[in-house]
VOGU-3710 file (C-alpha; in Angstrom, 3 decimals, decimal comma):
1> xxxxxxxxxx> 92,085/119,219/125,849  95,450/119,437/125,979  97,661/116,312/126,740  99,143/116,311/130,413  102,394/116,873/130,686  104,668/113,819/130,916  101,757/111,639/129,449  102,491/111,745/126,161  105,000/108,800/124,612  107,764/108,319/127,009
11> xxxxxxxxxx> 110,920/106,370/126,008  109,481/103,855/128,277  105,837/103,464/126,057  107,791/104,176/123,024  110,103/101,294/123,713  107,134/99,271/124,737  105,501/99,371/120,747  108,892/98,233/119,572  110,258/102,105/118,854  114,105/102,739/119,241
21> xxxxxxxxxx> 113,689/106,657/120,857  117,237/107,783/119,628  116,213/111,714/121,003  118,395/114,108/118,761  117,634/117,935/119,002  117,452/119,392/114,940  116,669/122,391/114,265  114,089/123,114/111,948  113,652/124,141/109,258  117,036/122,495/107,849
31> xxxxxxxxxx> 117,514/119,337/106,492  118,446/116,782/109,120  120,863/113,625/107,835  118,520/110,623/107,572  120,498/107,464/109,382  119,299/104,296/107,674  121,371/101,610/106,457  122,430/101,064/102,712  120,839/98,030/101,549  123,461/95,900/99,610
41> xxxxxxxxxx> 123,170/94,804/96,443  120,969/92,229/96,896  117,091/93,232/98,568  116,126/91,081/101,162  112,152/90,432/101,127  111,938/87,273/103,091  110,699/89,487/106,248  107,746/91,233/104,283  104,423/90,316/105,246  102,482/88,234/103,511
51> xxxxxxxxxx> 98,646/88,237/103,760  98,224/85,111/105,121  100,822/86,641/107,745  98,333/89,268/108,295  95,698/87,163/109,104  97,578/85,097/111,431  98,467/88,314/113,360  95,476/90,201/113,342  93,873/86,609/115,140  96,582/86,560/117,559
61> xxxxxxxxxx> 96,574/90,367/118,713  92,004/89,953/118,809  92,796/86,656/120,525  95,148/88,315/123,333  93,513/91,604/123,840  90,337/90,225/125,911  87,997/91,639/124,024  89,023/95,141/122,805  89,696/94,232/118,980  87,656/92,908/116,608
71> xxxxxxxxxx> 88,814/91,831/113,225  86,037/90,889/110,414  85,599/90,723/106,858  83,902/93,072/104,759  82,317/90,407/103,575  81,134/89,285/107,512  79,854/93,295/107,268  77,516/92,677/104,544  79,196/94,497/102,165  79,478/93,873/99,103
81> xxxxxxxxxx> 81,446/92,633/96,802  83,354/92,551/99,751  86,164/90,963/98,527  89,523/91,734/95,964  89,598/90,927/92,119  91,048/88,087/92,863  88,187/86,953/95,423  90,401/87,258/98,760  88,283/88,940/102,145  89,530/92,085/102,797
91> xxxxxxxxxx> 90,437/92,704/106,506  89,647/95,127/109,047  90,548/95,518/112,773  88,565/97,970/115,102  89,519/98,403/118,691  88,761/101,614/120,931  85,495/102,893/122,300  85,469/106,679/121,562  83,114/109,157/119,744  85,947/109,985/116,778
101> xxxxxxxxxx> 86,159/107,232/114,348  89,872/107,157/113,040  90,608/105,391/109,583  93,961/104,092/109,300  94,944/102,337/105,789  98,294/101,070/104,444  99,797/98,806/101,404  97,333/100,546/99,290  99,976/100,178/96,622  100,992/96,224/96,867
111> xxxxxxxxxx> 104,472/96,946/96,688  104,498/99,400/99,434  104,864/96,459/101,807  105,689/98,426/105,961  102,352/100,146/106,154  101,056/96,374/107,399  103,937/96,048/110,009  103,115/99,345/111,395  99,384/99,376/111,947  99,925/95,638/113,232
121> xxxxxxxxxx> 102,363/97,062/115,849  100,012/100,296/116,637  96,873/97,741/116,234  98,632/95,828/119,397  99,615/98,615/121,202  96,507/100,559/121,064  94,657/97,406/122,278  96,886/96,361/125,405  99,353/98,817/126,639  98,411/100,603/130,273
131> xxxxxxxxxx> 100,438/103,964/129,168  98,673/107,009/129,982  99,001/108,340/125,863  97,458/104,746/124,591  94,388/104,305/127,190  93,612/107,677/126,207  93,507/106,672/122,603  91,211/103,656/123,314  88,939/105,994/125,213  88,474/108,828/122,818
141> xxxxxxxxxx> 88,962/107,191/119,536  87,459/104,125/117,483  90,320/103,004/115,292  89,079/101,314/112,283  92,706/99,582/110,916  93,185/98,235/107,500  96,492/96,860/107,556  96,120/95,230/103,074  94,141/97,531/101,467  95,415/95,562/98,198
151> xxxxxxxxxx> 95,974/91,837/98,841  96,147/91,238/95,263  98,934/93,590/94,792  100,490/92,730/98,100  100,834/88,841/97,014  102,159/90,175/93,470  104,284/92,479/94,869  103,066/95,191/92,356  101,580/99,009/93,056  98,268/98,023/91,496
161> xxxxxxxxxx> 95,269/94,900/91,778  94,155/93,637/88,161  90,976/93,169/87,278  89,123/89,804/86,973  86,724/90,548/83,954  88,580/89,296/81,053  91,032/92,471/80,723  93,373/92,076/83,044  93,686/95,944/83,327  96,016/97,204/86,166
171> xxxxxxxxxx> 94,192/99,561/88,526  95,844/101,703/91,060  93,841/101,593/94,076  95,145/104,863/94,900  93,607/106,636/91,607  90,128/104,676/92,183  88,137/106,953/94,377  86,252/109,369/91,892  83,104/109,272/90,292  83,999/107,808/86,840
181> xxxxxxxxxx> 86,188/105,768/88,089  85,482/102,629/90,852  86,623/100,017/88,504  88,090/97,776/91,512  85,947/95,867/93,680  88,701/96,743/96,635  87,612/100,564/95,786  83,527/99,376/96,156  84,042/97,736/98,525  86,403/99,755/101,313
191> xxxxxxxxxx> 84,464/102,886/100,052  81,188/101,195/100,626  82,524/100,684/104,322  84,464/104,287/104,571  80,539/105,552/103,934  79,152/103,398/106,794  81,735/104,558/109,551  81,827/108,051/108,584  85,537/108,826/110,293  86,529/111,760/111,489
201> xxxxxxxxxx> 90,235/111,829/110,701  92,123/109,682/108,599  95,879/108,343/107,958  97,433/106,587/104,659  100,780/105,279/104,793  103,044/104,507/101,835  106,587/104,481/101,370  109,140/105,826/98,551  112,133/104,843/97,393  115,515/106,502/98,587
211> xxxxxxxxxx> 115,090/110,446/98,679  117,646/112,705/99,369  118,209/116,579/100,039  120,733/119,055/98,440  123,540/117,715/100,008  122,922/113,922/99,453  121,768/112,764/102,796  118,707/110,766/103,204  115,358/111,628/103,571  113,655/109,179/105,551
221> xxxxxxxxxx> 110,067/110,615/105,870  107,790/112,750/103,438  104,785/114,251/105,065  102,037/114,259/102,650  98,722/116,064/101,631  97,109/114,816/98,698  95,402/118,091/97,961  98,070/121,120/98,455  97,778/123,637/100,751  97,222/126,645/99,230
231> xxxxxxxxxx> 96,713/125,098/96,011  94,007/124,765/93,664  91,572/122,489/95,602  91,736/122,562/99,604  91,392/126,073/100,519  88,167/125,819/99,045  86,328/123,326/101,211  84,875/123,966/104,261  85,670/127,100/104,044  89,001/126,614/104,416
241> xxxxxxxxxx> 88,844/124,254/107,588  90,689/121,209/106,087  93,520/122,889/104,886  94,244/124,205/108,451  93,814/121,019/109,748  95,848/119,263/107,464  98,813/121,354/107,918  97,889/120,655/111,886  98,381/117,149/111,751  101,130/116,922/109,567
251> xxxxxxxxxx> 102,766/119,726/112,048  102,139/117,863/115,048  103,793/114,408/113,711  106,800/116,946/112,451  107,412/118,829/115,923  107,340/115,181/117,799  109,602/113,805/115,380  112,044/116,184/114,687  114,290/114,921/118,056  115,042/111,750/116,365
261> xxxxxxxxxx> 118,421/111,223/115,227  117,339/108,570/112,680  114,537/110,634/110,984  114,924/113,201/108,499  111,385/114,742/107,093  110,178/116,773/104,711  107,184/117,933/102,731  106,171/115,382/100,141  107,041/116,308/95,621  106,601/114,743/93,070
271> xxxxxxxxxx> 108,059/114,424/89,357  110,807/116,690/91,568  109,953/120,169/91,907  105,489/119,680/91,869  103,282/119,724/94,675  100,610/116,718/94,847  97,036/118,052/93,845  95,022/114,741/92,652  91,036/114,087/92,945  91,097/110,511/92,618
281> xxxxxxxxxx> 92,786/109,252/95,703  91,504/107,966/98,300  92,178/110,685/100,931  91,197/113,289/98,596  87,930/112,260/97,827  87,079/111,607/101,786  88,446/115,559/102,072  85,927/116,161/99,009  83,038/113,947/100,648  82,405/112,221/97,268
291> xxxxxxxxxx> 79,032/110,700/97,040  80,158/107,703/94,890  76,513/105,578/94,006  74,430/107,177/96,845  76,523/105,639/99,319  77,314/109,288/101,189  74,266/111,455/99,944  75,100/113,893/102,846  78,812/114,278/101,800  80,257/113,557/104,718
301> xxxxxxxxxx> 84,206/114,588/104,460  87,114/114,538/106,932  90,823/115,593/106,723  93,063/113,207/105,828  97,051/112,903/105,775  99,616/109,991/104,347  103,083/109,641/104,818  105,451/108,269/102,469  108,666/106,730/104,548  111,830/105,495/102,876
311> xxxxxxxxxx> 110,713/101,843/102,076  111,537/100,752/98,934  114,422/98,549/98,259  115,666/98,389/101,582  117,040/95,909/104,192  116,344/94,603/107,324  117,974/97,142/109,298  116,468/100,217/107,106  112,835/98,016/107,253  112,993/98,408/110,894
321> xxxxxxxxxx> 113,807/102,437/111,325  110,877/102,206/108,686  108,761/101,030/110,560  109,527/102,510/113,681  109,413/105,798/112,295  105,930/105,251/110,746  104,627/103,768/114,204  105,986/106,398/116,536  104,509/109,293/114,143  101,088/107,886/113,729
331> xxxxxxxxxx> 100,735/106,749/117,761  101,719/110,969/117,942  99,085/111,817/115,779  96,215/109,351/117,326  97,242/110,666/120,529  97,230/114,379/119,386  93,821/113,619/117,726  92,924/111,522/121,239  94,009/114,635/123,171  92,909/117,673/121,232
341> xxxxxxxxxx> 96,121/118,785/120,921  96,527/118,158/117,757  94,430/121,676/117,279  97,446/123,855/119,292  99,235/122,837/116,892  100,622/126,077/114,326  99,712/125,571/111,139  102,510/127,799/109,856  104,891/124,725/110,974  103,701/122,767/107,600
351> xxxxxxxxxx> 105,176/126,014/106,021  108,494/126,067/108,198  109,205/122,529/107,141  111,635/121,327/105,258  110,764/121,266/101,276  112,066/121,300/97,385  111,880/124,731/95,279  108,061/123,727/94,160  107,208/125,084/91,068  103,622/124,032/90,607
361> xxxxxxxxxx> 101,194/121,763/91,084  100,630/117,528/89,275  96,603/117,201/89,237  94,631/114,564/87,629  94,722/117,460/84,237  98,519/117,672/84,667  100,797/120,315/85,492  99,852/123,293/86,868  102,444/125,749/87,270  102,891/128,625/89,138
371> xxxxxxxx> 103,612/127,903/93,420  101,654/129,085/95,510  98,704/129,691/94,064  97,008/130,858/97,209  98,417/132,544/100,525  98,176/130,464/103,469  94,583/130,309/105,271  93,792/131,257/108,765
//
């Protein structure tokens, strides 16, 4: 159903998860100027998060939130391996009651660090604000967080985990999901508990280094799909239902965005000019319901977004509109998902966005050129 009016995130509830609401009318589909500090010469990484950090919150926020969080193990699940390459316990948080199970991942890539501060800050939010927009969440959605997808990598400060088995090959986490690959027990062992909760709707968040549009002003937030919209893969499954969806979600987090003053999105590239159209990613393969060793023998698949926010070498005051940014649009999304409204949503907004001159398509083959392949569905 739609969300009432008013009851969506006021300054008040935005304020409330730590969110500076800096309301800006832009007009879409320009480019609006990004408003993050320059770094400095020297990068600041004092404030990031380690994992022993992330422990130490995720105890504190189950410890204060009588009851409505739980944070385990993998391991504590019975899964196995269960743990990184390096033998740390990988963490999850779950906290909401609801029939649409909601996976949220971030620092997938180790050096990626905000994706932890983020889901920390909508991990606490979710589980003890009284807003209208976050009790709804709890009561229609089970979140299931990962905050450190990669410890390994995280504690290295490098994209990828290394393997343990005399090698000391570098595996990105991110590339791991497909079935000849699986060479990481993090991949085993989160996709070995992605295949037990079965989510509905999922969210990856990552960051990039400093982006910026024809006229030199910052981009501050990609919206990503890993398999393109009218592109080779997505219009193809379920008939078509994922890549309307897709385009739904990322929509919704662009409309409630767009009025503030410190954000500037657009449609995620790569290499420059090439739309993202990869197998062997995580939320590709739980759009492509890969049965990876039995574990999902009824292919059970879900649409599945990621942003990539500004986030690379940064400092303090950039790390902070970083995070904000990445908090404010996932709590729109949960409660759009929470809500229903998420599906009112036009999907011709993803196309209204603002975007490079693609001229084809990176998959796990290479380049494909030629953009669009296919008109827009539905």
């Amino acid at each position: 159903m739609p969300r009432p009016t008013g009851q969506s995130f006021s300054r008040r509830t935005v304020l409330a998860a730590g969110l500076a609401a800096v309301p800006l009318a832009v007009a879409a589909p320009a480019f609006a100027k990004g408003n993050f500090p320059s770094p400095g010469p020297v990068i600041p990484r004092d404030a990031i998060l380690t994992y022993d950090d992330m422990i130490a919150a995720l105890r504190k926020i189950e410890h204060s939130s009588q009851g409505s969080v739980t944070v385990t193990t993998l391991r504590e699940l019975g899964i196995t391996p269960g743990v990184s390459e390096a033998g740390r316990d990988l963490y999850v948080a779950t906290v909401g009651t609801g029939p649409k199970h909601v996976w949220l991942q971030g620092r997938i890539h180790g050096n990626e660090p905000y994706g932890v501060d983020s889901l920390l800050a909508i991990l606490k939010s979710v589980s003890s604000s009284g807003s209208p927009a976050y009790s709804r969440i709890r009561e229609e959605l089970t979140l299931h967080i990962i905050p450190m997808y990669n410890p390994d990598g995280s504690e290295l400060y490098i994209r990828h985990t290394i393997l343990q088995d005399g090698t000391e090959r570098r595996i990105d986490l991110n590339r791991d999901w497909a079935l000849d690959a699986f060479a990481a027990k993090e991949s085993q062992s989160w996709y070995a508990y992605w295949a037990q909760v079965k989510p509905a709707f999922g969210l990856d968040i990552h960051h990039q280094g400093l982006k910026t549009d024809e006229s030199g002003d910052a981009i501050t937030m990609s919206l990503g799909i890993s398999l393109s919209p009218s592109g080779p893969t997505l219009p193809f499954i379920k008939d078509g239902l994922f890549d309307i969806q897709t385009r739904q979600m990322q929509g919704l987090v662009y409309n409630e965005l767009k009025g503030y003053g410190y954000i500037a999105m657009d449609r995620y590239s790569v290499s420059g000019e090439l739309e993202l159209d990869i197998h062997g990613g995580v939320s590709s393969a739980t759009m492509l319901g890969l049965n990876w060793n039995n574990l999902n023998p009824t292919g059970h698949s879900h649409p599945m977004v990621f942003f990539e926010t500004y986030g690379g070498p940064i400092g303090q005051k950039s790390r902070g509109k970083a995070i904000k940014q990445n908090v404010l649009g996932t709590a729109e999304l949960l409660d759009g998902l929470a809500s229903g409204d998420v599906w009112n949503t036009d999907p011709m907004v993803w196309h209204n966005m603002p975007r490079v001159d693609y001229t084809g398509y990176i998959t796990d083959d290479g380049v494909v050129p030629g953009w669009p392949m296919y008109p827009p569905v539905g």
